[in-house]
C-alpha positions in Angstrom: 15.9 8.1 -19.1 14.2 11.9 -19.2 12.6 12.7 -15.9 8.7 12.8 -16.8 6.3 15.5 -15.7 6.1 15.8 -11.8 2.5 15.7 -9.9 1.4 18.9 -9.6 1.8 20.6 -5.9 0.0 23.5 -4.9 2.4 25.2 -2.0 6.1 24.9 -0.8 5.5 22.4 1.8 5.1 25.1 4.7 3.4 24.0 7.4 1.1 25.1 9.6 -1.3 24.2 13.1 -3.8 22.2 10.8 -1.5 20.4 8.4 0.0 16.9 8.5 3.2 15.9 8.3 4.2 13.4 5.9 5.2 10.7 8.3 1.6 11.5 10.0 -0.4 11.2 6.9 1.1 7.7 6.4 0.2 6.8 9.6 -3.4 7.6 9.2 -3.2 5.9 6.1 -1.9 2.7 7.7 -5.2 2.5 10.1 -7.6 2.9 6.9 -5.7 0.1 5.8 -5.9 -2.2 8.3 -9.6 -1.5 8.9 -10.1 -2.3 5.3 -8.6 -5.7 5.6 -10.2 -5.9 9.0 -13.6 -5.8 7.2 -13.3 -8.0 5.0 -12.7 -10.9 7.7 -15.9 -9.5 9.2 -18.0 -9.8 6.3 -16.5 -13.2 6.1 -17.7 -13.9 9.9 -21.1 -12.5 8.5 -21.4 -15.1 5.5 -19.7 -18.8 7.5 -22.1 -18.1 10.0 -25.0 -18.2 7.9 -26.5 -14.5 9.0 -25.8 -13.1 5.7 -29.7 -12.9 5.8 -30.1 -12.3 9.7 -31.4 -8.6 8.8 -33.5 -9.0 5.9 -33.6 -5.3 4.7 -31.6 -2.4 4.6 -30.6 -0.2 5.2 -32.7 -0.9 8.4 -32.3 -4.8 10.1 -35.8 -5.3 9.3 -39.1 -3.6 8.1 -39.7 -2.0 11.4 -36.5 -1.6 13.7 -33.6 0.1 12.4 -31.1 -2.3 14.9 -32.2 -5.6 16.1 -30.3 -7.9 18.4 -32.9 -10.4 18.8 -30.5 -13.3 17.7 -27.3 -14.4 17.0 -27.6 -13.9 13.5 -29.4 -10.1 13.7 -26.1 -9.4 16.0 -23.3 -10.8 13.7 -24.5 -8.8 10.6 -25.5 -5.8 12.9 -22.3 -5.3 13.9 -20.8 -6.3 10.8 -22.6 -3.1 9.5 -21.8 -1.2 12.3 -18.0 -1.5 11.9 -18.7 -0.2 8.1 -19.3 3.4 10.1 -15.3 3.0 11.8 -14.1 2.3 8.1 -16.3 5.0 6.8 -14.4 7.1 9.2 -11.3 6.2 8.4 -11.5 6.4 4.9 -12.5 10.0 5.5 -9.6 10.9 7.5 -7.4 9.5 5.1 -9.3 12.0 2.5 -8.7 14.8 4.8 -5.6 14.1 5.8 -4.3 14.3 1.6 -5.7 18.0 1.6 -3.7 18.8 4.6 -0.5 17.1 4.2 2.1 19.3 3.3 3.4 18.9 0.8 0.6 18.6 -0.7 0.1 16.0 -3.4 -2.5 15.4 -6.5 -1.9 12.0 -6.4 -3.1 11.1 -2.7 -5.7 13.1 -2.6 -6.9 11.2 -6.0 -6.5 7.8 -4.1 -7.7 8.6 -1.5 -11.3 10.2 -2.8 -11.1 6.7 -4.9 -11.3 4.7 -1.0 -14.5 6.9 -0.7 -16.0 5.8 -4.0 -15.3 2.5 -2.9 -17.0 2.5 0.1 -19.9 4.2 -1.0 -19.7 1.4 -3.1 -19.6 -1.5 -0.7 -22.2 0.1 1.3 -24.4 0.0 -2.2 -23.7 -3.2 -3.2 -24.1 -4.7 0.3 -27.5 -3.2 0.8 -28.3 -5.0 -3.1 -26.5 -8.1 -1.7 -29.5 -8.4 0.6 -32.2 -7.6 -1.3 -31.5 -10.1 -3.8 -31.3 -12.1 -1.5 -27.5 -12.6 -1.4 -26.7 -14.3 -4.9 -23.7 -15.7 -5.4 -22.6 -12.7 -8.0 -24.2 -9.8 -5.9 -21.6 -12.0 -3.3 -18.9 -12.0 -5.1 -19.2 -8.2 -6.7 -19.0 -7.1 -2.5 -15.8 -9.4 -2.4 -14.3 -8.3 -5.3 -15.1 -4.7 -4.6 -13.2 -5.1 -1.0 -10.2 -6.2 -3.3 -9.9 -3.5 -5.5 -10.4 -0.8 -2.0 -7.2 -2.9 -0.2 -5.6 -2.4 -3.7 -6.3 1.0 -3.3 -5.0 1.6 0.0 -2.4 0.1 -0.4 -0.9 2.0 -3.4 -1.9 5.1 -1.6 0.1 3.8 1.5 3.5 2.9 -0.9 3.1 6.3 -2.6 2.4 8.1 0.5 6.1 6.9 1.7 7.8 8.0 -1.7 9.1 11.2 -2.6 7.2 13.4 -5.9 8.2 13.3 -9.2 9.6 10.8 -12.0 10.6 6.6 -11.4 12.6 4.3 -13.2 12.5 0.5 -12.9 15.3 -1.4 -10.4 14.9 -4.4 -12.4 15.3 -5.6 -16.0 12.2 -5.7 -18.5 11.7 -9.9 -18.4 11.3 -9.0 -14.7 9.0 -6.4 -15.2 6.8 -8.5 -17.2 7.0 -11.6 -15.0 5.8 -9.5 -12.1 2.7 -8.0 -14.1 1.6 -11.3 -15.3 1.7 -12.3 -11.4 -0.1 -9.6 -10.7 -2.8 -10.5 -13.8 -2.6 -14.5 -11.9 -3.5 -12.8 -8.9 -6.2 -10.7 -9.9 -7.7 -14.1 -11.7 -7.3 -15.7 -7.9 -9.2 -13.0 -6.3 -12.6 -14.1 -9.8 -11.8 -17.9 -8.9 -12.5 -18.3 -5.4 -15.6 -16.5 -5.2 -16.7 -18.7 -8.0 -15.8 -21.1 -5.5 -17.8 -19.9 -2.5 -20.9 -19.5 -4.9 -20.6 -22.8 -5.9 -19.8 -24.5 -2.3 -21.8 -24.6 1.5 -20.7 -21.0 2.7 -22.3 -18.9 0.2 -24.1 -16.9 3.1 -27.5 -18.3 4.3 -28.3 -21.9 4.0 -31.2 -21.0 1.6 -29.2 -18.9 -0.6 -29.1 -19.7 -4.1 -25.4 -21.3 -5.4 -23.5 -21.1 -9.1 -25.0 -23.9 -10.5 -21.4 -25.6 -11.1 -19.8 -28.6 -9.8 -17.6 -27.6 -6.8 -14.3 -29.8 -7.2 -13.9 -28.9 -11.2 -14.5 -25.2 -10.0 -11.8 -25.8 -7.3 -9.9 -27.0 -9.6 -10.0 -24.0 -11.9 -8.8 -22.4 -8.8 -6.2 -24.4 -7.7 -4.5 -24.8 -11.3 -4.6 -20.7 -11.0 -2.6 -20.7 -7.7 -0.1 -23.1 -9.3 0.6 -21.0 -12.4 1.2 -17.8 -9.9 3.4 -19.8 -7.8 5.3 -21.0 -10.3 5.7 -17.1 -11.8 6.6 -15.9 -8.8 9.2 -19.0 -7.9 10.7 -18.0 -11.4 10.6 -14.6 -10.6 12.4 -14.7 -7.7 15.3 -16.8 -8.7 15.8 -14.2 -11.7 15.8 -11.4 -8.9 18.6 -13.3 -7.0 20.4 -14.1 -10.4 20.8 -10.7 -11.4 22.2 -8.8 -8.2 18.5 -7.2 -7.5 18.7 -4.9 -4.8 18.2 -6.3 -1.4 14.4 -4.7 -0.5 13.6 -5.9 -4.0 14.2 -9.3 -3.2 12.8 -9.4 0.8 9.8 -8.5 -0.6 10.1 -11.5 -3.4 10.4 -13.8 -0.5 7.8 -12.2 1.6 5.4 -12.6 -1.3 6.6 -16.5 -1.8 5.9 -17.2 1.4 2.6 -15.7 1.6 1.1 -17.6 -1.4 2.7 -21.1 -0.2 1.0 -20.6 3.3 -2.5 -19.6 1.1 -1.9 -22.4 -1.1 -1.6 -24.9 2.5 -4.6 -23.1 3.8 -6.4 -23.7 0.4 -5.8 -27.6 0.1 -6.4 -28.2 3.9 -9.6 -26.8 3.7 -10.9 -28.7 1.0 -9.5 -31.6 2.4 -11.3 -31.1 5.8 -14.7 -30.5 4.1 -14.5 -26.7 4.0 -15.0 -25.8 8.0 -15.7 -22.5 8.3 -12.9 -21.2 10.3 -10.6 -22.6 7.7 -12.5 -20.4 4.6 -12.1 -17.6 7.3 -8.0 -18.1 7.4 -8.3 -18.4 3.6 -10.1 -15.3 3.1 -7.6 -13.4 4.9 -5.0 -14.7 3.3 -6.3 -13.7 -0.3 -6.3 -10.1 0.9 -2.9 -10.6 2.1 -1.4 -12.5 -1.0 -3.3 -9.3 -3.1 -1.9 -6.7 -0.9 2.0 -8.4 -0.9 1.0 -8.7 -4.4 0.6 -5.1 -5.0 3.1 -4.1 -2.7 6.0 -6.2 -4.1 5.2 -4.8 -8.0 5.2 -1.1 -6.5 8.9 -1.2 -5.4 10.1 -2.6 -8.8 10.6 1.5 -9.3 12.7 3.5 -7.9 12.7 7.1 -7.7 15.4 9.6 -10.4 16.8 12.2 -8.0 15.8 15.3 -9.0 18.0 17.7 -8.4 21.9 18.6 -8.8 24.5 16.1 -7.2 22.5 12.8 -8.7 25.2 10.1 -8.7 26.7 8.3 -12.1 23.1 6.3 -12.7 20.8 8.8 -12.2 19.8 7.6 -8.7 19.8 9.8 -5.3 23.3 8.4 -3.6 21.6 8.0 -0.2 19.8 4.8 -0.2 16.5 5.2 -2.0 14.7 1.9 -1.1 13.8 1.1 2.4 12.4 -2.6 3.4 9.4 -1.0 4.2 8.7 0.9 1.2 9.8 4.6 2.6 12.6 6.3 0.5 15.1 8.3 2.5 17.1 11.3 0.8 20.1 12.3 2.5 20.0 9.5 5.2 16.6 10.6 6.8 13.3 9.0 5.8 11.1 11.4 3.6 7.6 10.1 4.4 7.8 7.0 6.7 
């Protein structure tokens, strides 16, 4: 396979007192991550408590006080917006941190300005969340929109841990195209359930308006969705194990297995159990783990074409080139961990 055109760099990798090192820049990385997921969970806290409403303007709580505590409600969303300022700031490190790293590459940088778009455009779309007075699609456009940022951040954190320059798959084709069409399931998963929660009790505010939809066929829409994924995934994995896949390839398999049967359990208890809020809580968490497994597992179906003199028979760097974790090490130390 011909090597394909590198990302462009701007400097030899020197470093100096106000650069990053790769393996720092991936650190910083990892936080913005984990504040994005972080968030969503709040934002859940903010709808199954009913206080989607509890400040009824924005971006001030109310008409005439820019913070209000007076009740437990005002609190829950105050600080739900608060916390919005920590991810603000560390989606701007993260931004900061791609212009320093050295070496320096396009691509982060690129991903990174796209976690600032997206929180720009959460911070919109929450503020129009309220003043319509949080219906169910305003709802589930702020969801969605937290998906596509942990998406983000997550391909930022993968690439961030891999070396520049050209990929080639570690799999065949058939498992190439099994694993985008669980990625398409998934990304049908993340439409379903909101439909769900606009249709059901924990839409945000006990007077909110709800999809106008009968809640078990919409379930059901949903549930039939996680069975076709599972089964994809369950297929496959056994066609990883089959064909001598390597090892990080097929942890990763597994990891991702076990995270959508433990959604799946979290999914039928909660319906079974009339939907208690702490339950939708679990299950909201777990959709932005099943995406960001998702996501993660289809990344490392590449691997990266050593690109330089001393390349082994296949094209591939000798030293190992795929760590469990996503990191690629060249020469037997870890490039960007």
């Amino acid at each position: 396979m011909p090597p394909g055109p590198r990302t462009p760099t701007t400097d030899t990798g020197e470093r100096g007192p106000l650069t990053l090192s790769p393996r720092t820049y991936r650190r910083v990385v990892a936080v913005a991550l984990a504040l994005l997921c972080a968030i969503v969970v709040t934002g859940a806290a903010v709808r199954l408590s009913g206080s989607g409403l509890g400040c009824d303007d924005w971006p001030n709580c109310s008409q005439d006080q820019v913070f209000e505590f007076g009740n437990p409600n005002q609190t829950i969303e105050q600080v739900n917006r608060l916390f919005t300022g920590l991810v603000s700031l560390a989606v701007a490190a993260a931004v900061l941190g791609s212009i320093r790293r050295r070496p320096y590459r396009r691509d982060l940088v690129l991903l990174s300005w796209g976690l600032v778009a997206g929180v720009i455009g959460q911070i919109v779309l929450g503020g129009i969340t309220v003043l319509v007075g949080l219906h169910p699609a305003a709802v589930a456009g702020h969801f969605l929109l937290s998906m596509v940022l942990v998406a983000d951040a997550v391909v930022l954190l993968w690439r961030s841990g891999q070396p520049d320059g050209p990929r080639r798959p570690q799999v065949a084709p058939a498992e190439l195209w099994l694993s985008r069409m669980a990625v398409v399931l998934m990304v049908g998963l993340m439409f379903t359930g909101p439909a769900v929660t606009g249709t059901g009790p924990h839409a945000g505010d006990a007077e909110s308006p709800r999809f106008g939809w009968f809640l078990p066929d919409v379930a059901r829409i949903h549930s039939i969705n996680m069975w076709i994924f599972l089964a994809v995934v369950v297929v496959l994995l056994v066609r990883l194990a089959r064909s001598g896949a390597p090892r990080p390839v097929l942890h990763r398999a597994q990891a991702l297995l076990v995270v959508i049967v433990a959604q799946g359990a979290i999914g039928y208890t909660q319906y079974e159990m009339g939907i208690p809020p702490w339950l939708v809580a679990l299950h909201i968490a777990g959709a932005t783990a099943v995406l960001g497994v998702t996501v993660w597992f289809h990344l490392g179906l590449s691997a990266p074409v050593a690109a330089r003199a001393g390349i082994d028979g296949d094209g591939l760097d000798p030293v190992r080139t795929d760590g469990a974790d996503g990191t690629v090490d060249r020469a037997g130390s870890s490039s960007s961990a």
